[in-house]
C-alpha positions as CSV (number, residue, x, y, z in Angstrom):
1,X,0.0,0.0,0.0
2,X,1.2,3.3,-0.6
3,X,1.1,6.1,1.6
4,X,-2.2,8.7,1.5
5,X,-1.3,11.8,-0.5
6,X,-2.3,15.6,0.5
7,X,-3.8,18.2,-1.8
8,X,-3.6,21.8,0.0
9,X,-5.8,24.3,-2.3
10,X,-5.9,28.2,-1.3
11,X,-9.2,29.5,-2.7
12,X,-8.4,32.7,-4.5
13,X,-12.0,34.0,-6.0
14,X,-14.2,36.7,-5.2
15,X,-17.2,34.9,-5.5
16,X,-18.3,32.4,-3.2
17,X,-18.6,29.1,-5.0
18,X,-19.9,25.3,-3.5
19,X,-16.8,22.9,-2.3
20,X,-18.1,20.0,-4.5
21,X,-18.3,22.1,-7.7
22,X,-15.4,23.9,-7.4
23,X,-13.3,20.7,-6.5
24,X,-15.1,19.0,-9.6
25,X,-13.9,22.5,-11.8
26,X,-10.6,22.2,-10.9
27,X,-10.6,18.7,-13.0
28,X,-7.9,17.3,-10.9
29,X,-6.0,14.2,-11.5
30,X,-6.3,12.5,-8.1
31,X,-9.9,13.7,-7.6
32,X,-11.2,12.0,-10.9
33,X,-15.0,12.2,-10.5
34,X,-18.0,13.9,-8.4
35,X,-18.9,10.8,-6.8
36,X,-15.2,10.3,-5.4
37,X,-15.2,14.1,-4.3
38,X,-18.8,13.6,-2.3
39,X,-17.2,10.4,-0.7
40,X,-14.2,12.3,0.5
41,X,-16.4,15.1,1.6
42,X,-18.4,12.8,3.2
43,X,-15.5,11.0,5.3
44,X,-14.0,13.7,6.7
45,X,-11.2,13.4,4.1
46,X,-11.8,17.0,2.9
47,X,-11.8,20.2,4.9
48,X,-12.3,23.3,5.2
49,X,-9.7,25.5,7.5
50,X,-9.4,22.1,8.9
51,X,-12.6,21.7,10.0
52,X,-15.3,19.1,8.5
53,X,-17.5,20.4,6.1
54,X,-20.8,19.9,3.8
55,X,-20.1,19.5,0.2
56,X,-22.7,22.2,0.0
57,X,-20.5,24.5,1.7
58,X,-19.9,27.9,0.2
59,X,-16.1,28.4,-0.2
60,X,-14.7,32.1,0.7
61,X,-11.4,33.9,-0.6
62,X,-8.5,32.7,1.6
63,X,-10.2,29.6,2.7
64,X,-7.4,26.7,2.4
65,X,-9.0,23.2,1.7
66,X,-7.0,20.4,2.4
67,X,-7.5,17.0,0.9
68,X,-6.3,13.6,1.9
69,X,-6.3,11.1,-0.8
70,X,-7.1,7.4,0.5
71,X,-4.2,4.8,0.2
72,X,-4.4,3.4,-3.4
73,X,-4.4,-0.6,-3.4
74,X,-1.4,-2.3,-5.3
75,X,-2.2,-1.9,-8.5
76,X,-2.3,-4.6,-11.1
77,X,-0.3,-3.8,-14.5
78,X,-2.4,-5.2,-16.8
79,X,0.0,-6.3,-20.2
80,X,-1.7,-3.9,-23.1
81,X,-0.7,-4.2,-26.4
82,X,-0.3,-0.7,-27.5
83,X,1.6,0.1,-30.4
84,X,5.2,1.7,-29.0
85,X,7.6,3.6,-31.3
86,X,11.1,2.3,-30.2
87,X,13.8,4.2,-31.5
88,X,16.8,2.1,-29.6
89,X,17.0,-0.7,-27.9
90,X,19.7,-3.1,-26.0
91,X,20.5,-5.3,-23.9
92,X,20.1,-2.9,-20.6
93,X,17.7,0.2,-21.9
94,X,15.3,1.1,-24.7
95,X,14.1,4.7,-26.0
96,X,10.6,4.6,-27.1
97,X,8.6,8.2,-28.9
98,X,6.1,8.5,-26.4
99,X,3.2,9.7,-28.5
100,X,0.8,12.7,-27.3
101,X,-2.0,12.2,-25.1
102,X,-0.3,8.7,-23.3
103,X,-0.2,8.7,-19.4
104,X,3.1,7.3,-18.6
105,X,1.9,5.2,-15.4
106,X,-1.2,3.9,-14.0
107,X,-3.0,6.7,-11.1
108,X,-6.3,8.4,-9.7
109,X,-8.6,7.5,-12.8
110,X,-6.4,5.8,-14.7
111,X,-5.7,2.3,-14.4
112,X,-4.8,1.4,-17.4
113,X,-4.2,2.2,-21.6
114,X,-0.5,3.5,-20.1
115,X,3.2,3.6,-21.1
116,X,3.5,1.4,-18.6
117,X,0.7,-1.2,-20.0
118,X,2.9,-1.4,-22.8
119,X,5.9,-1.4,-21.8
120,X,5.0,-4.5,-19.6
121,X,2.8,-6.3,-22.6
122,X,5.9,-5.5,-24.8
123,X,8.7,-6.8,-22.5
124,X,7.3,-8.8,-19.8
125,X,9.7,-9.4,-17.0
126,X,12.5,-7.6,-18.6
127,X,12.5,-4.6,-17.0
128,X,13.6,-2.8,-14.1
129,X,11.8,-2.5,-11.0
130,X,11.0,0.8,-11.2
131,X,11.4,3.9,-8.9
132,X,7.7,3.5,-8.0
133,X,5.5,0.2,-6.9
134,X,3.8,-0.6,-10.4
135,X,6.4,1.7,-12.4
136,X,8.4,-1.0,-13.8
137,X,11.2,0.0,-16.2
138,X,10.3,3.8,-15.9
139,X,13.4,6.0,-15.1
140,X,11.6,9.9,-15.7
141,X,8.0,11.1,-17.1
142,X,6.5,13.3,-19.3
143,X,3.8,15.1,-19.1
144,X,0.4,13.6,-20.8
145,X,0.3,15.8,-23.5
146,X,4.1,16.1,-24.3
147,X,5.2,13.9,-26.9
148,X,8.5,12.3,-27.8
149,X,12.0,10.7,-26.3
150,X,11.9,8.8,-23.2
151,X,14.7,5.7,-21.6
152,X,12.7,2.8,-19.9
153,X,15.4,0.9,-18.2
154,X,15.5,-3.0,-18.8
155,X,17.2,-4.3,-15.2
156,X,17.8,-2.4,-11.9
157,X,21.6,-1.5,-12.6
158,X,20.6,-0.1,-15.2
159,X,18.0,2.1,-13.3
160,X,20.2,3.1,-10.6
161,X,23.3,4.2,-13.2
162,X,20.7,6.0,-15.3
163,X,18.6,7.6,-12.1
164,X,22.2,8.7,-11.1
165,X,23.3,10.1,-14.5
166,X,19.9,12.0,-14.6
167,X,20.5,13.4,-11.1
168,X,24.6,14.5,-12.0
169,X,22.6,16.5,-15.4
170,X,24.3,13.6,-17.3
171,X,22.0,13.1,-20.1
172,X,21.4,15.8,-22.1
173,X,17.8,16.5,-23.5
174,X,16.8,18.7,-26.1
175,X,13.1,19.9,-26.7
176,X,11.4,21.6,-29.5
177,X,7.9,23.9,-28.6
178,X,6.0,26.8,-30.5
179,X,5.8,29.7,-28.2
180,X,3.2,32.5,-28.3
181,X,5.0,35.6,-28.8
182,X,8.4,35.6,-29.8
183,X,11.0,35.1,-26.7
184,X,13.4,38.1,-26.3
185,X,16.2,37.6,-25.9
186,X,16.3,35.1,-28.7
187,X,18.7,33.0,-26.7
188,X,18.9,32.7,-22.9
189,X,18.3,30.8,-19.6
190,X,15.7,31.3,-17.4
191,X,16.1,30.0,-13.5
192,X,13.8,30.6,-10.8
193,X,12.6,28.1,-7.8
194,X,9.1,26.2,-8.7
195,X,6.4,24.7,-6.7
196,X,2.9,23.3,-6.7
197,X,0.5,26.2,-7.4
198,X,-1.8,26.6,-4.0
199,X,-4.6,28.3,-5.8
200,X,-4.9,24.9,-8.2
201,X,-3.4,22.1,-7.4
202,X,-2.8,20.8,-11.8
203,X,-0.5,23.9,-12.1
204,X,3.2,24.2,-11.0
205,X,4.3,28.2,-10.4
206,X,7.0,30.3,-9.5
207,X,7.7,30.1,-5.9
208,X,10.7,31.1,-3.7
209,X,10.1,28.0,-1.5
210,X,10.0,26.0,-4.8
211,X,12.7,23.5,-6.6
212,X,15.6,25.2,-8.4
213,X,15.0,24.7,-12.5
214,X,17.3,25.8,-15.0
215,X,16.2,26.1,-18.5
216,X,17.8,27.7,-21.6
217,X,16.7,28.3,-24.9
218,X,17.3,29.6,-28.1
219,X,14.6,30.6,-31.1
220,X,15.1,28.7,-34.1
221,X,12.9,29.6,-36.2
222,X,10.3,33.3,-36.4
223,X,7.2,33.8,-37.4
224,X,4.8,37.1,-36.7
225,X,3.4,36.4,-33.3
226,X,4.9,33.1,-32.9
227,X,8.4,31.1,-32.7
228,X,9.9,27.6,-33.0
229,X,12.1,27.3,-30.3
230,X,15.0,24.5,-29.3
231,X,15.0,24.1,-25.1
232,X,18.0,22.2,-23.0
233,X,16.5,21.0,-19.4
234,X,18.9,21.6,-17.2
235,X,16.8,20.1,-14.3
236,X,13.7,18.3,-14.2
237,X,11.1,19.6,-12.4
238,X,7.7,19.0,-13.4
239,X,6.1,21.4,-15.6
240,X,9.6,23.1,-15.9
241,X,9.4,24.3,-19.6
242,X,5.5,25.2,-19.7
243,X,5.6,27.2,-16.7
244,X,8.9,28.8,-17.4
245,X,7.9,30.4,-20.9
246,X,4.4,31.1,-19.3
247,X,5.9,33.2,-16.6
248,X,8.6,35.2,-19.1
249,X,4.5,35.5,-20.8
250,X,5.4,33.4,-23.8
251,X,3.3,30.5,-22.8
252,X,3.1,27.1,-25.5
253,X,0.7,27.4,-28.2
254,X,-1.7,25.0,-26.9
255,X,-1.4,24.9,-23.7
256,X,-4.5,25.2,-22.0
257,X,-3.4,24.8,-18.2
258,X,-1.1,27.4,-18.1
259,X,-2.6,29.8,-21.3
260,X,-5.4,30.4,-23.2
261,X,-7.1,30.6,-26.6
262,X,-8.4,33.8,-25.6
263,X,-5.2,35.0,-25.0
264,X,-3.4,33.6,-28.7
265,X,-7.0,35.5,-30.1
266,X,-5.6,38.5,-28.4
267,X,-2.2,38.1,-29.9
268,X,-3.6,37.8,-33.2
269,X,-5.2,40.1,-35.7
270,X,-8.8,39.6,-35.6
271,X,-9.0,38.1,-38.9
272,X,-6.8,35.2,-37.8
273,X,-9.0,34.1,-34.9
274,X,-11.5,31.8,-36.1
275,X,-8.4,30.3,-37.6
276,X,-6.5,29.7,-34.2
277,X,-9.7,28.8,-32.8
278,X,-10.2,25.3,-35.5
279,X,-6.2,24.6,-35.5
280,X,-7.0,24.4,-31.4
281,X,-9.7,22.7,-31.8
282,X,-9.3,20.4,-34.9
283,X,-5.7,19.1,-34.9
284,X,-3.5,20.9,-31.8
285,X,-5.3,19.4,-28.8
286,X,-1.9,19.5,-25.8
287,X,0.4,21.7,-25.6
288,X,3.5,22.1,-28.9
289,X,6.1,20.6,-27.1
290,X,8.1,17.7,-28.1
291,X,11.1,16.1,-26.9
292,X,13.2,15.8,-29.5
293,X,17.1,14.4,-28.5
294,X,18.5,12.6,-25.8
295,X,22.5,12.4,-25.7
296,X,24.0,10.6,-23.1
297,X,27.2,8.3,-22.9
298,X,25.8,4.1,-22.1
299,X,26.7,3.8,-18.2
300,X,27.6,0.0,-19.4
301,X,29.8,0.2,-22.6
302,X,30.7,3.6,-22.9
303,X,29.2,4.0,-26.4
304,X,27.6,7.5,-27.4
305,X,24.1,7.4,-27.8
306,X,22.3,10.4,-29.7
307,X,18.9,9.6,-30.5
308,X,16.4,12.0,-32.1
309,X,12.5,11.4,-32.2
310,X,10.7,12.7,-35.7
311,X,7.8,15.6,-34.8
312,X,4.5,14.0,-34.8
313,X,1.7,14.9,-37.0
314,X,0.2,17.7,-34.9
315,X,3.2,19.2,-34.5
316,X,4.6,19.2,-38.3
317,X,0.6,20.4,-39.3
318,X,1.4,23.4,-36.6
319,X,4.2,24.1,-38.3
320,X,2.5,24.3,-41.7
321,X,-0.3,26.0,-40.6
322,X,2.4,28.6,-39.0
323,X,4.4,28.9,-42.5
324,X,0.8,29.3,-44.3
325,X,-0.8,32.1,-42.0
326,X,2.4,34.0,-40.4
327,X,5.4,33.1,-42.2
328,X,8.0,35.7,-41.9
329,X,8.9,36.5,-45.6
330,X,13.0,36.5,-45.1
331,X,12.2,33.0,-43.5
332,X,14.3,30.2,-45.7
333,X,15.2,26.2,-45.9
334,X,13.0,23.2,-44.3
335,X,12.6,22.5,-40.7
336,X,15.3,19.9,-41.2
337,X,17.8,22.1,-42.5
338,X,16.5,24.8,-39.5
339,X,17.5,21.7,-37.2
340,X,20.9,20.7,-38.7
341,X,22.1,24.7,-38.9
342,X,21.3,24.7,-35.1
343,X,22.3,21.2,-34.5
344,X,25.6,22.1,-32.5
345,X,23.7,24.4,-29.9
């Protein structure tokens, strides 16, 4: 069994609003439905300045609701077959291209259709115990909607060297995302501390009592209101690159947690709109971020391995769409020759 987990949620409206709905608003992971909220509510697991409450209760600014998340029972991996996209594999590790929209490991509401479902259909026993009770072979995450790159380690040496070379900043990775705005300067890093967002609990923010996060970047390719930009995480903090550009206020095109469409409308001229509004709709649905290249020297034999994972078919139509509506006309040469020129960076 693993230990109960605590949600601590500073309510920041004007407006009074009821605890159920606004906890059922806040579409959080770990509370996945109404029903599981009202149980919660209901056994004393959610309260109100610490104090039990009614789910009809009628939340005030400042109020601080804390929530404590049952045990979860050991969890099953069920063997899935879901396609996987591996890009490397050996004796010890593999690198699959995660695609967009895939959880990484079974949680709250979902139990299954995962990474890990497939990595486990896919290679059975041979993998690594995990850093996690039913996270077998998984070293680091990405977020649901990122897409690309990721190591699953096949034994538990293998998981310790590579946990160890990702703690020592030993493997390099190398993102590609579509800003809103174009970042200024073109090329720079931007540090700050970053912690779970009080006012909602699905959002990671700039805090001083945070995590350290480095991450630098450099613009690779323009367009008006937007830009293609390359990203090195220097840590690996979660959320690190969407809530970095969000906070220098050049959020991800797409990304709905931490921007919105109604501010890419305002960027816009108004006769773009309705366009931004069907590519958000129609074919971008996460946020344009992708990671790209991992570089990182085998902790086994010693061998170079420099991997790169294709953009997927939202990304590449972005792109497109981008070059069709707000191409910058000194702009010149493919998005693989844009890669290659900036390939040393």
């Amino acid at each position: 069994m693993t230990s109960p987990s605590k949600i601590r949620i500073i309510y920041d409206k004007e407006a009074p609003q009821r605890l159920d709905k606004y906890l059922v608003d806040m579409r959080v992971q770990e509370l996945y439905s109404r029903t599981f909220i009202e149980s919660l509510i209901e056994a004393d697991k959610i309260l109100v300045n610490l104090t039990p409450v009614k789910k009809s209760y009628l939340l005030k600014q400042g109020d601080e609701v804390d929530v404590t998340l049952p045990e979860l029972p050991p969890v099953e991996v069920v063997p899935q077959d879901i396609p996987l996209d591996i890009v490397y594999e050996d004796s010890d590790l593999a690198i699959i291209n995660k695609a967009p929209g895939m959880i990484v490991h079974p949680g709250y509401g979902n139990a299954d259709q995962t990474l890990v479902n497939a990595i486990v259909f896919h290679w059975g026993n041979g993998l690594s115990s995990g850093r996690e009770a039913n996270r077998p072979g998984i070293v680091h995450r990405l977020d649901r909607g990122t897409s690309g790159l990721m190591i699953i380690a096949k034994n538990d040496p293998t998981q310790s060297a590579l946990s160890e070379m990702f703690s020592r900043r030993e493997i390099r990775k190398t993102y590609l995302a579509v800003t809103c705005g174009i970042p200024e300067p073109p090329e720079d890093s931007i540090e700050s501390n970053i912690a779970r967002s009080l006012s909602n609990p699905r959002k990671m923010c700039v805090a001083q009592e945070g995590r350290w996060a480095r991450t630098s970047y450099k613009v690779i390719r323009y367009f008006h209101y937007f830009a293609l930009v390359k990203i090195k995480l220097e840590t690996g903090r979660m959320h690190q690159i969407r809530v970095h550009f969000a906070e220098r206020n050049y959020p991800l095109l797409g990304d709905l947690l931490y921007n919105t469409r109604r501010q890419v409308h305002a960027l816009v001229p108004e006769n773009m709109k309705k366009k931004v509004t069907e590519l958000l709709t129609t074919h971008l649905l996460r946020q344009a971020l992708h990671s790209w290249r991992l570089e990182f020297t085998h902790p086994f034999s010693g061998e170079k391995v420099d991997v790169q994972a294709p953009l997927p078919p939202d990304l590449l139509y972005t792109l497109d769409w981008l070059e069709q509506y707000f191409a910058i006309d000194t702009e010149t040469g493919d998005l693989s020759m844009v890669l290659d020129d900036n390939k040393a960076w």
